[in-house]
Phi, psi and omega in degrees: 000319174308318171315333183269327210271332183316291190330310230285302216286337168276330174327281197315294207305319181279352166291013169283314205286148184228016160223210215310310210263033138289286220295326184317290144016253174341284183333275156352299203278326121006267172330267161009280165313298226284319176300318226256337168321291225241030134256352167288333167297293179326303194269348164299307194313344195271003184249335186240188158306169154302305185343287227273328170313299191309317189290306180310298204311302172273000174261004181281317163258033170289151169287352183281130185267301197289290147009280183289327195263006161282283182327308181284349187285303168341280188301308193306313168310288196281007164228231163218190202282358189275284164321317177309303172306345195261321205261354159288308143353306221257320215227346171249105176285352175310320201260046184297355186276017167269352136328291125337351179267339205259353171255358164290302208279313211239345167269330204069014185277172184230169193280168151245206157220153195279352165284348190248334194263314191307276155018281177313298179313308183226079200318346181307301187264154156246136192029046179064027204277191183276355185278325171285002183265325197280309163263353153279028143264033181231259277234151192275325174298320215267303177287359132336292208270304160335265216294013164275324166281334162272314196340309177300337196262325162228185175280148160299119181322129187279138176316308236233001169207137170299142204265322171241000000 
């Protein structure tokens, strides 16, 4: 469960970058959270109906008050109450500033800054310079890691030659 709250907190942290591959970034990483969501619902169905996923998932984000606290009684009931708490956040988009709250208090995690989300992504470079860019194109993991992030945007580096 900490890996999703992760996403949401490098999510935020790319909210700096405003141009094509910040947003593309975001956009990813997003996605992602987002992927991680709906196996985590998934493998909750295997313990209930889908049926029944689907309903918490929506009365957890309803304006209905009674609503919402049938739903957190629900999850809580069929998992536990620690899981429940991490996944509302996750599934109510009213609280999105809970999402950080709840991965400090129930994770230790802290916001970042996208030179730290970056950093994080690809430990080769630091704070984006050119040298670490340089030595991540010398490693077969470091143009990897590239051409996962350029890809939509360009042909691929080729393994066998360095890009600078």
């Amino acid at each position: 469960m900490p890996h999703i709250y992760q996403m949401h907190i490098e999510h935020e942290a790319l909210s700096a970058f405003e141009t094509p591959a910040g947003i593309l970034l975001r956009d990813l990483v997003a996605e992602q959270a987002n992927l991680l969501k709906e196996q985590i619902l998934w493998l909750l169905g295997a313990l209930i109906s889908s049926t029944e996923v689907q309903a918490i998932e929506r009365s957890l984000g309803s304006s209905e008050v009674t609503a919402r606290a049938n739903a957190m009684e629900t999850l809580e009931a069929l998992t536990t109450p620690a899981f429940a708490r991490a996944m509302v956040p996750l599934l109510d988009r009213r609280h999105g500033g809970e999402l950080l709250t709840q991965a400090r208090e129930q994770f230790g995690m802290t916001g970042m800054q996208a030179h730290q989300v970056l950093a994080h992504a690809w430990p080769e470079m630091t704070a984006a310079s050119a040298d670490g860019m340089a030595a991540a194109a010398k490693t077969r993991s470091g143009r990897q890691k590239i051409n996962a992030l350029l890809g939509a945007v360009m042909t691929e580096i080729p393994d066998d030659k360095p890009i600078l």
